[in-house]
C-alpha positions in Angstrom: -136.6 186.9 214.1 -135.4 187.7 217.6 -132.0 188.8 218.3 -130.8 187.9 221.8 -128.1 190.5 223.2 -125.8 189.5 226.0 -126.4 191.8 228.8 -123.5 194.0 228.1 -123.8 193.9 224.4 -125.1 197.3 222.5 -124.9 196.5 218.6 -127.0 193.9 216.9 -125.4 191.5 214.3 -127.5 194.6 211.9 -125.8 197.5 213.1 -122.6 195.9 213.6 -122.3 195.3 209.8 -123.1 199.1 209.0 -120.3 200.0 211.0 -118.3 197.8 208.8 -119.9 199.4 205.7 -119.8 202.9 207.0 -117.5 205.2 206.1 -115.8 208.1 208.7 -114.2 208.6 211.3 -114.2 206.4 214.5 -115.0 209.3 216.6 -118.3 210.3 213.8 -119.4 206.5 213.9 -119.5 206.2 217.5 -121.3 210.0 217.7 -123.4 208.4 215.0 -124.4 204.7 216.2 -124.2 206.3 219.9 -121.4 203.6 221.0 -117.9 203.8 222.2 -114.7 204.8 220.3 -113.7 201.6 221.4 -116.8 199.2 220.1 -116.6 201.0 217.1 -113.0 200.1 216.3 -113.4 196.5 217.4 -116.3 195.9 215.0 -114.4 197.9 212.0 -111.7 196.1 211.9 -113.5 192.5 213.3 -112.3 189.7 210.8 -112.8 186.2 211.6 -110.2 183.4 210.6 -111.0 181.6 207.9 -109.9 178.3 206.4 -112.4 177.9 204.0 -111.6 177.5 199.9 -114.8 178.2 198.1 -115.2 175.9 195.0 -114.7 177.0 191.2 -118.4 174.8 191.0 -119.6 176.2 194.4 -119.1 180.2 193.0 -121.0 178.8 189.7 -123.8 177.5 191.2 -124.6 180.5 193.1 -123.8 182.2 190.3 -126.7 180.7 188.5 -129.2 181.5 191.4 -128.0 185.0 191.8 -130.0 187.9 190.1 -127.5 190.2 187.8 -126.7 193.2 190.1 -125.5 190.4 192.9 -124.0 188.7 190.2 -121.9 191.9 189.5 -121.0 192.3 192.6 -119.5 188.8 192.9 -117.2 189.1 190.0 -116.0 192.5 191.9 -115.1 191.2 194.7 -113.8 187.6 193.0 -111.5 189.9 190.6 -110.6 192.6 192.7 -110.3 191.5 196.0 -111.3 193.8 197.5 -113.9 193.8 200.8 -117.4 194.0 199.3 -118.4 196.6 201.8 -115.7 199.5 199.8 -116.8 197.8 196.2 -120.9 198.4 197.2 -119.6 202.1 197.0 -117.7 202.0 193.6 -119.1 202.9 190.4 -118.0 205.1 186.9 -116.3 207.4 189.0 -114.1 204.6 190.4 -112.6 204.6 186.7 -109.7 206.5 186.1 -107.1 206.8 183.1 -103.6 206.9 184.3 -100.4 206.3 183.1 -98.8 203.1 183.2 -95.1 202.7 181.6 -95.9 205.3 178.9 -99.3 203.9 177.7 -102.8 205.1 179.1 -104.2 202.7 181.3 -108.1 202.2 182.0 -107.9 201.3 185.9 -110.5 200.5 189.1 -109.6 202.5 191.5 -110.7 201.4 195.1 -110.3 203.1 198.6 -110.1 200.2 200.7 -112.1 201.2 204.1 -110.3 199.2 206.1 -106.8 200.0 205.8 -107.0 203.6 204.3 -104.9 202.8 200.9 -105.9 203.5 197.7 -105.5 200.5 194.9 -105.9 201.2 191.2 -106.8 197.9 189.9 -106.3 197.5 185.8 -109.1 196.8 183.9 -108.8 194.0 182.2 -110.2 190.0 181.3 -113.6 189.9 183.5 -113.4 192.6 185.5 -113.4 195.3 182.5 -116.4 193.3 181.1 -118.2 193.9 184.4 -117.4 197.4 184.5 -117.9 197.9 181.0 -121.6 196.6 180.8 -122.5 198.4 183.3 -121.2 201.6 182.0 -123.1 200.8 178.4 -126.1 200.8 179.9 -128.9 203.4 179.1 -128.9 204.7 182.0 -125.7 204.3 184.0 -126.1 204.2 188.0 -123.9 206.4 190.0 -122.9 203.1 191.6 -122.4 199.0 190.1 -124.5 197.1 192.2 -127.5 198.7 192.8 -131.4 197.7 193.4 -133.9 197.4 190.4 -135.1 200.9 191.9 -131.6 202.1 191.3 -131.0 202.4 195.0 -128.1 201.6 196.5 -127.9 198.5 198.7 -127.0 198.6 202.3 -123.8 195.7 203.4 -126.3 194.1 205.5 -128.8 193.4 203.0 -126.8 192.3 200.5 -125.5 189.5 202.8 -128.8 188.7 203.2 -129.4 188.3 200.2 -126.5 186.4 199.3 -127.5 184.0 202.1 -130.6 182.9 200.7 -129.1 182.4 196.5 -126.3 180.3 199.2 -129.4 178.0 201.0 -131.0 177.4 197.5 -127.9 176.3 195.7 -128.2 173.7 198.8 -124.2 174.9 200.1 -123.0 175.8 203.6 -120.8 177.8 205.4 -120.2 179.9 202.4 -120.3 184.2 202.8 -120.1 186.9 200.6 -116.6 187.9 201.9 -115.0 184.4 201.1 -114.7 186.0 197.7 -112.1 188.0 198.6 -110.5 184.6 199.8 -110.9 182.4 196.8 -109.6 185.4 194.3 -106.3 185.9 196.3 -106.1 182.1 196.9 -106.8 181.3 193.4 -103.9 184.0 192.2 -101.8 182.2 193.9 -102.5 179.0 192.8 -101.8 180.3 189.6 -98.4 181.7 190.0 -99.2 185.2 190.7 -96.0 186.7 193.0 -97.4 187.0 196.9 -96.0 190.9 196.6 -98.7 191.5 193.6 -101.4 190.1 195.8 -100.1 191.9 199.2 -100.6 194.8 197.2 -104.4 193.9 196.1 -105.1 193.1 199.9 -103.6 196.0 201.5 -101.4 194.5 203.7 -98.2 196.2 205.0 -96.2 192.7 205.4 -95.9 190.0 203.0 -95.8 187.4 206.1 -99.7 188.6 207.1 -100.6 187.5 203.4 -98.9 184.4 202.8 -100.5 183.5 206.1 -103.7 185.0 204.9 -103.6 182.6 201.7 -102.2 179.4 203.1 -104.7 179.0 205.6 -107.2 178.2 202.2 -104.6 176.1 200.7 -105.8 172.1 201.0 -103.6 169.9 203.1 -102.1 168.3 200.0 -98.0 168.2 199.8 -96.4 168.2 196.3 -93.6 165.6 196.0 -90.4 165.5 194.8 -90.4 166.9 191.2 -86.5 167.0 190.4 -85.3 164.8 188.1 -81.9 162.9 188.6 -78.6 164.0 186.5 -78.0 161.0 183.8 -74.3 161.9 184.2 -71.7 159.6 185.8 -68.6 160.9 187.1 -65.5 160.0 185.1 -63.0 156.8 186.5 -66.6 155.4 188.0 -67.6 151.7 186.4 -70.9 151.4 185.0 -73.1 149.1 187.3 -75.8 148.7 184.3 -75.3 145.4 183.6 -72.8 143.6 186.0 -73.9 140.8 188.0 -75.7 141.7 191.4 -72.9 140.7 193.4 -70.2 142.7 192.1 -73.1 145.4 191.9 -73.2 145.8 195.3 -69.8 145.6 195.7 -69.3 148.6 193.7 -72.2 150.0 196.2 -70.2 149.4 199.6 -66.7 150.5 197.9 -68.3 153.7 196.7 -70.1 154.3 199.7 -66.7 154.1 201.9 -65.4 156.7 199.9 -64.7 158.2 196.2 -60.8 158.9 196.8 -60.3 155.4 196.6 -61.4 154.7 193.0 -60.2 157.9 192.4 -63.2 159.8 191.3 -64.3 162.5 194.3 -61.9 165.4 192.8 -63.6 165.2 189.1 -67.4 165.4 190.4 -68.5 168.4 189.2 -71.2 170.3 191.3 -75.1 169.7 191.2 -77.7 172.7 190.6 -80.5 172.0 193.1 -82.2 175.2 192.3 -85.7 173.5 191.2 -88.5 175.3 189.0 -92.0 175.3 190.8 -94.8 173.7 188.4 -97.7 175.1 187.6 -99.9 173.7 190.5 -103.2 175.2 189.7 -105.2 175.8 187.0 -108.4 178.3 186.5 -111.3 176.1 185.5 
């Protein structure tokens, strides 16, 4: 295939994603891909907008395509969240035994390339039964997703990759990093507080992930779920059964004031504070 450059232009769509993948600082990268200080931090931290929700049937059918060591890789990055350039890194050494509210905890722990924080994920559900196979192999690679030569993948190649199980599960418009997407979406969706899931992404304000999230969420309102108080305030006649006309007399004298029937000072006041249901469900 040939790659067309602007005139100006000095990375390819290759190199630009090892200098998302690499690892250093910006003055080593740009001594290293022989670029600016400059290019380097534009295409480090370059990450495009997205809107798009990946499907609970769209991650299975690639899924099914996928060969194991991608398939690792996309229950990392779907469980985590975390970019899958830092999780192509992580391996046994990644686990670590802490101590979590007196009891020791089996945890992922994650240096997130992007914004230079360290997460220590718990392992737990999925994500210790990923870790955990790996680890019982026979013989255990220094890192999870590796090739069947037990070397390590390079970003780039893995997105190839994941591009062609994505053309033969016949989808579109579907990358690698919309993982990271679908698992912070879809902890949402389940009622996970946004402060847990800032702290998964790394972001220093709560606004930039809320933001980050909604922009997946489908254009679909939830009404009105409150119900309506069955109580009647006292000295107020029953309209059940009366006939329609004195009915909507009762309507037009209430409406032009409570004091005169002699009811507004014994209406006692309304809790509005409503319960968010459950909107979402993990299928």
């Amino acid at each position: 295939m040939i790659v067309r450059l602007h005139k100006q232009a000095r990375t390819t769509p290759a190199i630009r994603a090892e200098i998302q993948a690499a690892s250093g600082t910006h003055v080593e990268l740009a001594q290293r891909f022989n670029v600016s200080v400059a290019t380097i931090i534009k295409w480090r931290n370059a990450e495009k907008p997205r809107e798009r929700m990946v499907e609970d049937w769209e991650f299975r059918l690639v899924y099914g395509y996928a060969e194991n060591s991608m398939r690792r890789l996309m229950d990392l990055v779907y469980r985590t969240c975390q970019r899958p350039d830092d999780l192509i890194k992580a391996g046994p050494a990644n686990v670590r035994t802490i101590d979590l509210d007196g009891r020791e905890t089996r945890v992922l722990r994650v240096r997130q390339g992007k914004t230079g924080k360290t997460v220590d994920i718990v392992l737990a559900g999925d994500l210790e039964r990923v870790v955990d196979e790996h680890m019982a192999a026979p013989s255990v690679w220094p890192t999870f997703v590796h090739t069947r030569a037990d070397k390590q993948y390079t970003y780039s190649g893995l997105v190839a990759m994941f591009r062609r199980y994505v053309a033969k599960a016949g989808l579109t418009d579907f990358g690698i990093y919309d993982l990271k997407g679908k698992g912070a979406t879809d902890m949402y969706r389940a009622g996970t507080p946004v402060e847990r899931i800032q702290q998964l992404l790394g972001h220093e304000s709560v606004t930039t992930t809320e933001i980050y999230l909604k922009a997946r969420l489908p254009d679909v309102a939830m009404p009105n779920m409150r119900e309506m108080r069955t109580e009647t305030p006292e000295n107020i006649p029953q309209a059940g059964n009366m006939p329609l006309k004195e009915a909507q007399g009762l309507v037009r004298k209430t409406a032009q004031g409570l004091d005169s029937i002699g009811g507004a000072s014994q209406i006692r006041t309304v809790d509005l504070r409503i319960k968010s249901p459950l909107l979402y469900q993990l299928s």
